[in-house]
C-alpha positions as YAML, in Angstrom:
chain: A
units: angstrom
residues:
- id: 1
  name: UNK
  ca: [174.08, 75.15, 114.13]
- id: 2
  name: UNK
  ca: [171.67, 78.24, 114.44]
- id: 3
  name: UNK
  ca: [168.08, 77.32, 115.26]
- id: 4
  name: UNK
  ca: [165.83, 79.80, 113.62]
- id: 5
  name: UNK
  ca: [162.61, 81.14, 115.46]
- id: 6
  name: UNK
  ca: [159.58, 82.26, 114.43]
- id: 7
  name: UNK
  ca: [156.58, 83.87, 116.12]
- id: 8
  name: UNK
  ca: [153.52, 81.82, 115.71]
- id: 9
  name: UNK
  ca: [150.14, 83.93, 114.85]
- id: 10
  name: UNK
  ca: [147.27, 81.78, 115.37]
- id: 11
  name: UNK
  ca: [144.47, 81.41, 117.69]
- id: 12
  name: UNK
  ca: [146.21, 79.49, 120.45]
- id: 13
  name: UNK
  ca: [145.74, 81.63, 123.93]
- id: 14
  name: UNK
  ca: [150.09, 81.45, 123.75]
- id: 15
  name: UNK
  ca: [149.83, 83.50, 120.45]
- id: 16
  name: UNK
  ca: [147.09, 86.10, 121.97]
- id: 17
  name: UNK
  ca: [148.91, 86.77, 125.01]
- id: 18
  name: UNK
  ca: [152.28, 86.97, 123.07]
- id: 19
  name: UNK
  ca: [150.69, 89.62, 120.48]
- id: 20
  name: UNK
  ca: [149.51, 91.70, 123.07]
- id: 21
  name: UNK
  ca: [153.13, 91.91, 124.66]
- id: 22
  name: UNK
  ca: [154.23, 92.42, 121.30]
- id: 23
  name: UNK
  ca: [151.98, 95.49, 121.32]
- id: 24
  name: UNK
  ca: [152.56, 96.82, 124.74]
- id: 25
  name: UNK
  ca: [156.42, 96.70, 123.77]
- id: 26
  name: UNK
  ca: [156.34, 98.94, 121.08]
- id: 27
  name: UNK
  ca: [154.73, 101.36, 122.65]
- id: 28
  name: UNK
  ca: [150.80, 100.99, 122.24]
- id: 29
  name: UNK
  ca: [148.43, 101.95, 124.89]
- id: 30
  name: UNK
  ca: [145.90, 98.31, 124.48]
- id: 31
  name: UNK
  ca: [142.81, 99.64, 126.47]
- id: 32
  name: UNK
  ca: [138.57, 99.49, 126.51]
- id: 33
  name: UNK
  ca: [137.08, 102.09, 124.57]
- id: 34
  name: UNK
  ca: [135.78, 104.14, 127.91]
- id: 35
  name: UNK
  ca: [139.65, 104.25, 128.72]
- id: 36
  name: UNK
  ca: [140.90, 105.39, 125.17]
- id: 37
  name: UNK
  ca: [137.96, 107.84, 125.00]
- id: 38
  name: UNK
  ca: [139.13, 109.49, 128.73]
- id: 39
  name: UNK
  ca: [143.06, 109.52, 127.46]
- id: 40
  name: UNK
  ca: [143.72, 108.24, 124.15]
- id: 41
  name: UNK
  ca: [147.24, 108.00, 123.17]
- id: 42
  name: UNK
  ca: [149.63, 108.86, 119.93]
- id: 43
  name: UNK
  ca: [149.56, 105.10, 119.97]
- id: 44
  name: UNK
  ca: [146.42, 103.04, 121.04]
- id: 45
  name: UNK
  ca: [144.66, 100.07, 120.52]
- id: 46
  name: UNK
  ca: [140.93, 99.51, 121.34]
- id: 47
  name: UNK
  ca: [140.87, 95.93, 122.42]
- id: 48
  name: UNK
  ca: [137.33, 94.37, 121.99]
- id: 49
  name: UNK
  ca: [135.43, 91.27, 122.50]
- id: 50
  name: UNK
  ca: [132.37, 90.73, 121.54]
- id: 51
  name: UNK
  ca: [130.88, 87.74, 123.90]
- id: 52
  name: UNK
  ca: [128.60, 85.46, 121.86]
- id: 53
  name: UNK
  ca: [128.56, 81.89, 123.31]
- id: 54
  name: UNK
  ca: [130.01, 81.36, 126.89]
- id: 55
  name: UNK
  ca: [130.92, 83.69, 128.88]
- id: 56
  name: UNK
  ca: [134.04, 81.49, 130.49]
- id: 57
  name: UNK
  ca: [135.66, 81.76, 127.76]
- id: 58
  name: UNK
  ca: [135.54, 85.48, 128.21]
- id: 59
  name: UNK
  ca: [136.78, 85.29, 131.80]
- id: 60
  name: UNK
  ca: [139.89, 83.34, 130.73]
- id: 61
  name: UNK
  ca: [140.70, 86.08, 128.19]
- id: 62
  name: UNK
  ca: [140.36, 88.97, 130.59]
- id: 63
  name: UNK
  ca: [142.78, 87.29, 132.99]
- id: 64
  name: UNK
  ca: [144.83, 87.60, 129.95]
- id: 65
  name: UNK
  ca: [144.63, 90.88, 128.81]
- id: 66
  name: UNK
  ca: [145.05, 91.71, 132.56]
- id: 67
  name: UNK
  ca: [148.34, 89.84, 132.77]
- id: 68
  name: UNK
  ca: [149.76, 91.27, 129.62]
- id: 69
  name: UNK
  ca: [149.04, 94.70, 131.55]
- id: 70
  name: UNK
  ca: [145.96, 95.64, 128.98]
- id: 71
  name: UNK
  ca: [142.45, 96.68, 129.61]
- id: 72
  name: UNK
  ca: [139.46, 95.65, 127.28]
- id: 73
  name: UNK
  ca: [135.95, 96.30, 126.81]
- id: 74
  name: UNK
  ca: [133.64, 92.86, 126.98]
- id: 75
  name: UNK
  ca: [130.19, 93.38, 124.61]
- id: 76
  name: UNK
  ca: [127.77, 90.96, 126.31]
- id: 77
  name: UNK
  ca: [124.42, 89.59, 125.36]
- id: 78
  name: UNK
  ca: [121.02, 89.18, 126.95]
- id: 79
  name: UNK
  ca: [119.62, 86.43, 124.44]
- id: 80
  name: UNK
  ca: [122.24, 84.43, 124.10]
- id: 81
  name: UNK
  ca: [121.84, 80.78, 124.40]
- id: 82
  name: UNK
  ca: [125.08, 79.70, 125.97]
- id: 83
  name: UNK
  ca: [124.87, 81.94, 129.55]
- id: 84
  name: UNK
  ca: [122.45, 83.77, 131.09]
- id: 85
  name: UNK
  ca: [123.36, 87.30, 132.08]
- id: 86
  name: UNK
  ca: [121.60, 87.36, 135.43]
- id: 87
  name: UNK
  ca: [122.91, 83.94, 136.36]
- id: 88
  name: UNK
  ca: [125.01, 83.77, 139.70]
- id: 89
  name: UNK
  ca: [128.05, 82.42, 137.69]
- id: 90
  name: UNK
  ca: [127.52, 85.34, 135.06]
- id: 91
  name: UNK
  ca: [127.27, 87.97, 137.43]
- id: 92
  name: UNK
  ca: [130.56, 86.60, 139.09]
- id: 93
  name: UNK
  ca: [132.28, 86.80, 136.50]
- id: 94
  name: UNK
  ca: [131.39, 90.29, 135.41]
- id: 95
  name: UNK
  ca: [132.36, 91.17, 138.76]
- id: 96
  name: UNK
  ca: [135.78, 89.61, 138.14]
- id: 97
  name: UNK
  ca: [136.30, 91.61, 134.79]
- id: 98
  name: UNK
  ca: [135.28, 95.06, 136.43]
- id: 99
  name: UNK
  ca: [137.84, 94.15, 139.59]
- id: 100
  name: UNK
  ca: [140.43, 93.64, 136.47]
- id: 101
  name: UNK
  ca: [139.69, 96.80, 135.41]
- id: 102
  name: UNK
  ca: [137.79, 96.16, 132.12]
- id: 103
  name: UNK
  ca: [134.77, 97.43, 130.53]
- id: 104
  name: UNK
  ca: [131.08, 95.48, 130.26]
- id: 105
  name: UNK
  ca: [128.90, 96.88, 128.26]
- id: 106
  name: UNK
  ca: [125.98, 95.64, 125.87]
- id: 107
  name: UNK
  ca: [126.11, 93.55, 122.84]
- id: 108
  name: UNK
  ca: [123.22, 94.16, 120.76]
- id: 109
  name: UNK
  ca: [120.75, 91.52, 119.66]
- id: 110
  name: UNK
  ca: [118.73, 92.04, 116.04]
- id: 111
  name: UNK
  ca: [115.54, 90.74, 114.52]
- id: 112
  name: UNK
  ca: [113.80, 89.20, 117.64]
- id: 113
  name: UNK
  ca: [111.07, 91.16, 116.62]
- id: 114
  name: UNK
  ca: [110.54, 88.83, 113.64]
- id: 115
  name: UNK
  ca: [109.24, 86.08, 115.85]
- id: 116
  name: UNK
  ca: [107.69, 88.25, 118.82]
- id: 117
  name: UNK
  ca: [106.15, 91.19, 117.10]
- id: 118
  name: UNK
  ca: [107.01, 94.68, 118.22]
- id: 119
  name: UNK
  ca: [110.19, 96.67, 116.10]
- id: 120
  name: UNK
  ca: [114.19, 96.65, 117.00]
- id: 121
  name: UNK
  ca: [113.86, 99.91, 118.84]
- id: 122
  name: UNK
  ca: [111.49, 98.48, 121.30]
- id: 123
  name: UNK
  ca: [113.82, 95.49, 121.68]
- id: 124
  name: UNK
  ca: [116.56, 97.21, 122.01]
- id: 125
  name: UNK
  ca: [115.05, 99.32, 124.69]
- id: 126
  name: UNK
  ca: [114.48, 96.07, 126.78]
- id: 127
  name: UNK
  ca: [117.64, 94.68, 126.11]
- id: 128
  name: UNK
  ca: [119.22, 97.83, 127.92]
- id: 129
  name: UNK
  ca: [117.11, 97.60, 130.91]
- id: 130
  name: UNK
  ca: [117.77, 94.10, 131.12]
- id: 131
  name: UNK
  ca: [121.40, 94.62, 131.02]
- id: 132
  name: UNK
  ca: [121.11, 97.93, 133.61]
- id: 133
  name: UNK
  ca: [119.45, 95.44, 135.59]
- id: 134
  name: UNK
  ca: [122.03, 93.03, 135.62]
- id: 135
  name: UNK
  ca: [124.69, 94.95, 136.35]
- id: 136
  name: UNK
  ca: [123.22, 97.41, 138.41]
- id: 137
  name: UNK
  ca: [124.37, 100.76, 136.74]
- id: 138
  name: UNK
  ca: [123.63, 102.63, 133.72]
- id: 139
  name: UNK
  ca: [124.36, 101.30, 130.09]
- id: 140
  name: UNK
  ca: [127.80, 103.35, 128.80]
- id: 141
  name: UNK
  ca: [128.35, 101.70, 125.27]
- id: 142
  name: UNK
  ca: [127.20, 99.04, 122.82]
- id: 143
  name: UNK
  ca: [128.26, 96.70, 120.18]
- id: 144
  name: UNK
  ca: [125.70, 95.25, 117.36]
- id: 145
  name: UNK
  ca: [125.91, 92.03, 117.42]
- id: 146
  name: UNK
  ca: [125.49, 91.21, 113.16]
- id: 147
  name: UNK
  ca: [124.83, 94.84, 112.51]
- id: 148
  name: UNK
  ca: [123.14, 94.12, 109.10]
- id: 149
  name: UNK
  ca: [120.45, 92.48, 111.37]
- id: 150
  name: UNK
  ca: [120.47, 95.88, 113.70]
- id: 151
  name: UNK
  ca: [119.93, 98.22, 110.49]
- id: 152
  name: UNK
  ca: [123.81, 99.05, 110.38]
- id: 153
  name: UNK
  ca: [124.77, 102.32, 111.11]
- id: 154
  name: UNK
  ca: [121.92, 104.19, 110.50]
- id: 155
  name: UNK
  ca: [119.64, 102.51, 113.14]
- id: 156
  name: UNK
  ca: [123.20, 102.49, 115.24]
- id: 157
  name: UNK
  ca: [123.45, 106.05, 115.33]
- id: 158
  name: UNK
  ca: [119.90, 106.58, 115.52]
- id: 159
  name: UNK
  ca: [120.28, 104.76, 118.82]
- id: 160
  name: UNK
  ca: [123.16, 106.62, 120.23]
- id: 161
  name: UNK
  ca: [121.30, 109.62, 119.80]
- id: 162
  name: UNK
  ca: [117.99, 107.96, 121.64]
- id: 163
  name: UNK
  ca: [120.30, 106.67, 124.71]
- id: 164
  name: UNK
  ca: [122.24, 109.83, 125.17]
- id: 165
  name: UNK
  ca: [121.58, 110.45, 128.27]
- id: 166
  name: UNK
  ca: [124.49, 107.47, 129.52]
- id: 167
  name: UNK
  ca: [125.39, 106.34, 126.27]
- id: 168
  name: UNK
  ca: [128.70, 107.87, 125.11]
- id: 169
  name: UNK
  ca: [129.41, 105.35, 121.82]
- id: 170
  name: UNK
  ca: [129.06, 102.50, 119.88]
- id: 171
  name: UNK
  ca: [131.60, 100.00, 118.35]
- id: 172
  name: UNK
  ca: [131.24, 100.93, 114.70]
- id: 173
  name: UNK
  ca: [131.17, 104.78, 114.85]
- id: 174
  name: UNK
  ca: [133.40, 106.72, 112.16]
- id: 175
  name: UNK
  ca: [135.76, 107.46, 114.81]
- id: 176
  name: UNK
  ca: [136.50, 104.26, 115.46]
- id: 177
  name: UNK
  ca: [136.64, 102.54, 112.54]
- id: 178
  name: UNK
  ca: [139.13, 103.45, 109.25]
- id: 179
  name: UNK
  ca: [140.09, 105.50, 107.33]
- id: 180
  name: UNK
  ca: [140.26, 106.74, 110.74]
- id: 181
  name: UNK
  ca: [141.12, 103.87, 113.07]
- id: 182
  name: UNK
  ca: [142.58, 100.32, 111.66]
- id: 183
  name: UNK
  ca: [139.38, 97.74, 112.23]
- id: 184
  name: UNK
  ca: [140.21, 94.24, 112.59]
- id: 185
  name: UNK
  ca: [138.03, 91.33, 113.38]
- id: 186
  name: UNK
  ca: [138.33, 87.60, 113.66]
- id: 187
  name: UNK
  ca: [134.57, 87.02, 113.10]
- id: 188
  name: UNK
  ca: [133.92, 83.93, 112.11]
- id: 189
  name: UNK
  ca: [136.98, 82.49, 113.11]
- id: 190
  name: UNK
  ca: [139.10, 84.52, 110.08]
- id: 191
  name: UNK
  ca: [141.38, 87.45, 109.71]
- id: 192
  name: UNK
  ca: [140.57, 89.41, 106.66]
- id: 193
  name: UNK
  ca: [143.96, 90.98, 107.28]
- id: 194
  name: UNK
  ca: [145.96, 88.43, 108.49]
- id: 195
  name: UNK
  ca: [146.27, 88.24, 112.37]
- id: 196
  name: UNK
  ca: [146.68, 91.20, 114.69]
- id: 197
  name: UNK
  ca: [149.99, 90.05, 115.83]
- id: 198
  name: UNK
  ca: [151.32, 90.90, 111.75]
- id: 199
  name: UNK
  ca: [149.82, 94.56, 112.19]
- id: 200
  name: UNK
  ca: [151.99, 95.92, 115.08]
- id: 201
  name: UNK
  ca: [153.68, 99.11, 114.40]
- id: 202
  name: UNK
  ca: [151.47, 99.29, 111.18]
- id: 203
  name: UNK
  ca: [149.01, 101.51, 112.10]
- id: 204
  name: UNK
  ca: [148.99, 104.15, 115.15]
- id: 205
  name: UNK
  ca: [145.65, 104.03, 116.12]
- id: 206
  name: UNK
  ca: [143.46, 100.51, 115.89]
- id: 207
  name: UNK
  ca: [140.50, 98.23, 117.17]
- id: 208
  name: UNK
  ca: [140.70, 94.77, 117.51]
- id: 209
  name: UNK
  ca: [137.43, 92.59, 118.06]
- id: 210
  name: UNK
  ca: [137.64, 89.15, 119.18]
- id: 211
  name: UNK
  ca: [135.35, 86.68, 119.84]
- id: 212
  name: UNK
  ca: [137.08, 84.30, 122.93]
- id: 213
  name: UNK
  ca: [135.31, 81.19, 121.37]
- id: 214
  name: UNK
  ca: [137.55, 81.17, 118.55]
- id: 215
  name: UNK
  ca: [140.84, 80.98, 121.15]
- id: 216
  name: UNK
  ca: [142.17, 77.99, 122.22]
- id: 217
  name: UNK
  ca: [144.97, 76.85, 125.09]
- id: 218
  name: UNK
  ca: [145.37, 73.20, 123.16]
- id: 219
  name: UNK
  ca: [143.23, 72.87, 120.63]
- id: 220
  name: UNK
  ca: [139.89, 74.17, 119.46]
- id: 221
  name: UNK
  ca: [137.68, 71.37, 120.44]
- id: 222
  name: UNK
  ca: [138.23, 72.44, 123.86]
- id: 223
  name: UNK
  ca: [135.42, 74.94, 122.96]
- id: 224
  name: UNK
  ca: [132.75, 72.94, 122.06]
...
């Protein structure tokens, strides 16, 4: 008797890594946005994480994406609770992700203002000398992390224009995003769209964000 197989899409770290062979073997380019923007292909995917709890879950996705022959581009925070950027572990790991050949750059933090005084602009000022710090070299993209709490795309843009003297893009430009480019997220631990793995071949040019806390090698409680 035939045993029937199917291709499980789900957030296991098996079904990640598959999808993004899945990808590379139909032909996509699966790259950080500084690498699409210096050579983007007829078929390319902008693969994007956006790191809002631990950053060790990060570092066992970008061994991933490495292994699977992809690059990425890694959005990380200054305020978040769960890892501290200038820690010696943090740094490390950055380290490791550069040496991999991805892309670190900034993930934006909204409405501290609201409990310290001073406006988003200011903050957002500090946050990228806090991050230059960190990693020692100038700021080359960003990510808003919640962009309703960041203004959207207006105070986005606003900012681009501000930092242009490194700054080359941010993660919800037009350009990036459709009718131009296919968007899909799994914030909040949902596909809108259904999984990434069900879009291959669907669409030439994408962007995929995912958030490393939602992927699991056993189960999600492994996470928290």
């Amino acid at each position: 008797m035939k045993v029937q197989s199917f291709e499980t899409h789900d957030y296991s770290l098996r079904s990640y890594a598959d999808t993004l062979r899945a990808y590379r073997e139909a032909g996509y380019a699966v790259t950080s946005f500084e690498r699409y923007l210096a050579e983007p292909r007829e078929r390319h995917m902008i693969l994007r994480h956006d790191i809002d709890n631990t950053i060790e879950q990060a570092a066992r996705v970008a061994r991933i994406d490495a292994e699977a022959g992809c690059t990425a581009t890694f959005f990380l925070r200054v305020h978040a609770q769960g890892y501290n950027l200038l820690s010696l572990p943090s740094l490390r790991i950055v380290q490791e992700m550069e040496q991999l050949g991805h892309e670190v750059q900034l993930h934006l933090e909204g409405g501290v203002c609201g409990w310290l005084g001073g406006d988003d602009l200011e903050w957002a000022d500090r946050q990228r000398a806090v991050f230059e710090a960190a990693v020692g070299r100038p700021l080359g993209g960003f990510s808003s992390h919640e962009p309703a709490r960041m203004g959207g795309m207006e105070f986005a843009n606003g900012l681009l224009e501000r930092w242009s003297d490194s700054v080359a893009y941010h993660a919800y430009e037009t350009r990036f995003m459709m009718p131009d480019m296919k968007y899909l997220s799994d914030s909040s631990g949902r596909w809108r769209e259904g999984h990434f793995g069900l879009w291959v071949g669907r669409e030439p040019l994408m962007q995929v964000l995912t958030h490393p806390f939602w992927w699991f090698e056993k189960v999600p409680a492994e996470n928290y």
